[in-house]
C-alpha positions in Angstrom: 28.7 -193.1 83.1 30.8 -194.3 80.3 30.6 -192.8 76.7 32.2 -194.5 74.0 32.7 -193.1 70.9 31.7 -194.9 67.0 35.3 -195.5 66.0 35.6 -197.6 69.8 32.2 -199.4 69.4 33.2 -200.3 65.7 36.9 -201.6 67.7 35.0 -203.3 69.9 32.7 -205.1 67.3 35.9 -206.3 65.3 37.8 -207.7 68.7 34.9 -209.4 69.3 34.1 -210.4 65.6 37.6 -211.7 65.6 38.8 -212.9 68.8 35.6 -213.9 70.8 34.2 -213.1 74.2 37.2 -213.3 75.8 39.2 -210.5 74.2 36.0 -208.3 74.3 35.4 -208.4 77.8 39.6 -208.1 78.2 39.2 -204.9 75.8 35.9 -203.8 77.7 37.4 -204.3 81.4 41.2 -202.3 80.6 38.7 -199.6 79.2 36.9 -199.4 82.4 40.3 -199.3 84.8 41.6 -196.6 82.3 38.3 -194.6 82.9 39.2 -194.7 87.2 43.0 -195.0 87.3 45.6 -193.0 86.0 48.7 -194.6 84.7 52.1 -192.3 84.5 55.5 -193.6 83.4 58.3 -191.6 84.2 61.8 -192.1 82.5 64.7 -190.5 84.2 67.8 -189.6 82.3 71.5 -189.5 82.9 74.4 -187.1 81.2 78.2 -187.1 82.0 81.1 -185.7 80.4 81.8 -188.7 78.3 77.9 -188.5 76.9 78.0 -185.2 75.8 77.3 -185.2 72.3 79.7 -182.7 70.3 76.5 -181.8 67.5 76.4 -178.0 67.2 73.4 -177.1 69.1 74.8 -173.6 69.9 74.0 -172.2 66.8 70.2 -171.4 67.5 71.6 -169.8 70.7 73.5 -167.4 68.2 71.3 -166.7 65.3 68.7 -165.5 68.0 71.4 -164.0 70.1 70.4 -165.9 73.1 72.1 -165.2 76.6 72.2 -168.0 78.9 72.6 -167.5 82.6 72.3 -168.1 86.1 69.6 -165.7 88.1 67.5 -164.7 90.9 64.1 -165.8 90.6 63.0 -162.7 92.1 64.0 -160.9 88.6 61.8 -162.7 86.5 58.4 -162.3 86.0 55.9 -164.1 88.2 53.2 -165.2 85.5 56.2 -167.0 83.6 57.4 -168.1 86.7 53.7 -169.5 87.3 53.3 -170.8 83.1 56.9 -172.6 84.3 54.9 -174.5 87.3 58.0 -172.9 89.1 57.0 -172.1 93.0 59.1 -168.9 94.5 58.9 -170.9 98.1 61.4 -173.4 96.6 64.3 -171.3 96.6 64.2 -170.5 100.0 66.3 -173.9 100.5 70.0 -172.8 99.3 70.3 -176.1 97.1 68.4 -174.8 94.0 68.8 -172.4 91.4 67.4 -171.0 88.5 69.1 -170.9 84.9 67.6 -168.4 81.9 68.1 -167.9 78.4 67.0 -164.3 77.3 66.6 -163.1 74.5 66.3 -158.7 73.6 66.2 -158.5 77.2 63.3 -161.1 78.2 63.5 -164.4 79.5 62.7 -167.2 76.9 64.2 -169.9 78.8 64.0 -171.2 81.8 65.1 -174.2 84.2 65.6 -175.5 87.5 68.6 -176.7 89.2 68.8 -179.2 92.3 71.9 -180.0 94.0 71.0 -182.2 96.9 67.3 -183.9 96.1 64.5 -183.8 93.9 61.2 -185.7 93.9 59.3 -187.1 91.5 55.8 -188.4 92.1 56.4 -188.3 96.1 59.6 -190.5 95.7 62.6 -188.4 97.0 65.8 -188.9 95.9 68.9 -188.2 97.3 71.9 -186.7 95.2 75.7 -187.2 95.5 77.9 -184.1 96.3 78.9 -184.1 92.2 74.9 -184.9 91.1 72.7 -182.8 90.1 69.1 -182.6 88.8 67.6 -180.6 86.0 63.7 -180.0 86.1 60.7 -177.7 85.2 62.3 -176.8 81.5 60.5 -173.9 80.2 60.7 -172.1 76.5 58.1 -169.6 76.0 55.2 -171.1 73.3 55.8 -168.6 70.4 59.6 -170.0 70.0 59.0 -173.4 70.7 60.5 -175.6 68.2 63.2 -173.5 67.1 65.8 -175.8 69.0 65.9 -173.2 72.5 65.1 -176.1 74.3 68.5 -178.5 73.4 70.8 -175.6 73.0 69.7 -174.7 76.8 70.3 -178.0 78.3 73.7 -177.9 76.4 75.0 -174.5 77.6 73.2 -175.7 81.3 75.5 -178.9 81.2 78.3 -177.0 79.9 78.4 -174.8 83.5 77.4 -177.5 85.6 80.2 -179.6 84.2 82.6 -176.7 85.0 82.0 -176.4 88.8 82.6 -180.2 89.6 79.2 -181.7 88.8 80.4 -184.6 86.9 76.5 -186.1 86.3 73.8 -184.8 85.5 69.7 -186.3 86.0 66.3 -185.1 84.5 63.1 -186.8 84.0 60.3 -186.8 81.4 56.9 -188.0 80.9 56.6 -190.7 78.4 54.2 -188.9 76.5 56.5 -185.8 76.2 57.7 -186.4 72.9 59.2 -183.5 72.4 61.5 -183.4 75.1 62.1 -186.5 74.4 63.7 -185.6 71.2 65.1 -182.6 72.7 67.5 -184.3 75.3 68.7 -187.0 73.2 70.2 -184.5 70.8 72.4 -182.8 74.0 73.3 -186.7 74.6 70.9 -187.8 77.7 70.4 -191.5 77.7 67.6 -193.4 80.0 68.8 -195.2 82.8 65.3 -196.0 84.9 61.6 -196.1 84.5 58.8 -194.8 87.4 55.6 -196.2 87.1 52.7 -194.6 89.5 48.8 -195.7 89.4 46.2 -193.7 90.9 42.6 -192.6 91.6 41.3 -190.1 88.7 40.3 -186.7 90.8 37.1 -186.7 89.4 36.0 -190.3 90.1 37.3 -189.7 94.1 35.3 -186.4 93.9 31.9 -188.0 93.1 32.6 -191.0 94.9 33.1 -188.7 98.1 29.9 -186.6 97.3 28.0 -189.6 96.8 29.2 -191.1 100.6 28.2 -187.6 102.2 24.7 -187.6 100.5 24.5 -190.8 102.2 26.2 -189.5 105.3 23.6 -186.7 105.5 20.5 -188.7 104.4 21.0 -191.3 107.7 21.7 -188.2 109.6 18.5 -186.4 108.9 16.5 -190.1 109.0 17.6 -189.7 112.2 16.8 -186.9 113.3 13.2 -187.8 112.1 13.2 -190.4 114.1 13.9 -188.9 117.5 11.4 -185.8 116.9 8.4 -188.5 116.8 
């Protein structure tokens, strides 16, 4: 079932008001897809040497006294590890590793680096020897916004750079405003645009209980049937 809330009926009323049947049943049928499928767009971003923008995003690293640094994932905490979306299995392939910013001794920072791959919506890419990819970005909630997040990326790029990475890839959501904003300021600049469509889980899940009550209802029909 659909609900629609006042402010959409009183939308709706006004399209049609305005523009007619056609562009209410147009507004009516895109709110029906948006209610089954799901829409993502995925913008993927590029850095090089050249890019690197030469603003002083280091200076939140120092007021807070942030150290930035390359570690085992077995060292840090599991549930962060977890808030991350990080997964311990993929380190067990020697081409990633894990980059932290901490802060009085506790990691405030993290992020993931690729050196050979990386997927994105079940589309694997494959990387250059002097590529690599930067995912799963992570600054604990109670210092978000404090500008962890750029300073990070900058000191990340800074070490990549250094041990003959020459270009450097991430991707973000496109409602992911915020680190939007966030890689801009370190000097990432969009280069390609991933657009998926799929099922909404709930809509498959009903859909699939409503074919097994069917499935089941024939079944014991069925079985009715041969017991007279």
């Amino acid at each position: 079932m659909i609900t629609t809330s006042k402010n959409k009926l009183h939308r709706y009323k006004t399209i049609y008001l305005r523009y007619g049947w056609w562009m209410f049943l147009r507004e009516i049928a895109l709110c029906i897809i948006r209610k089954i499928f799901t829409f993502n767009i995925t913008y993927i971003y590029k850095l090089d040497k050249a890019t690197v923008k030469s603003a002083n995003l280091l200076s939140c690293g120092k007021k807070l006294e942030i150290k930035f640094k390359f570690a085992s994932p077995k060292k840090i905490d599991p549930d962060l590890l977890k808030a991350a979306d990080i997964d311990l299995s993929w380190f067990k392939i020697p081409n990633k590793r894990i980059f932290i910013g901490l802060h009085k001794e506790k990691v405030i920072f993290i992020s993931i680096v690729s050196l050979k791959h990386f997927k994105i919506r079940n589309i694997r890419i494959i990387l250059p020897p002097d590529c690599a990819y930067i995912q799963n970005c992570y600054v604990v909630p109670e210092l978000r916004g404090k500008g962890i997040y750029p300073c990070g990326l900058k000191i990340l790029a800074n070490c990549l750079f250094n041990e003959s990475i020459n270009y450097l890839y991430l991707s973000v959501e496109f409602e992911n405003e915020a680190s939007l904003r966030g890689i801009k300021k370190v000097g990432f600049y969009s280069i390609a645009r991933i657009i998926t469509i799929g099922f909404r889980k709930k809509i498959i899940e009903n859909l699939w209980k409503w074919l097994n009550t069917l499935n089941n209802f024939e079944r014991k029909t069925w079985k009715i049937e041969l017991e007279k």
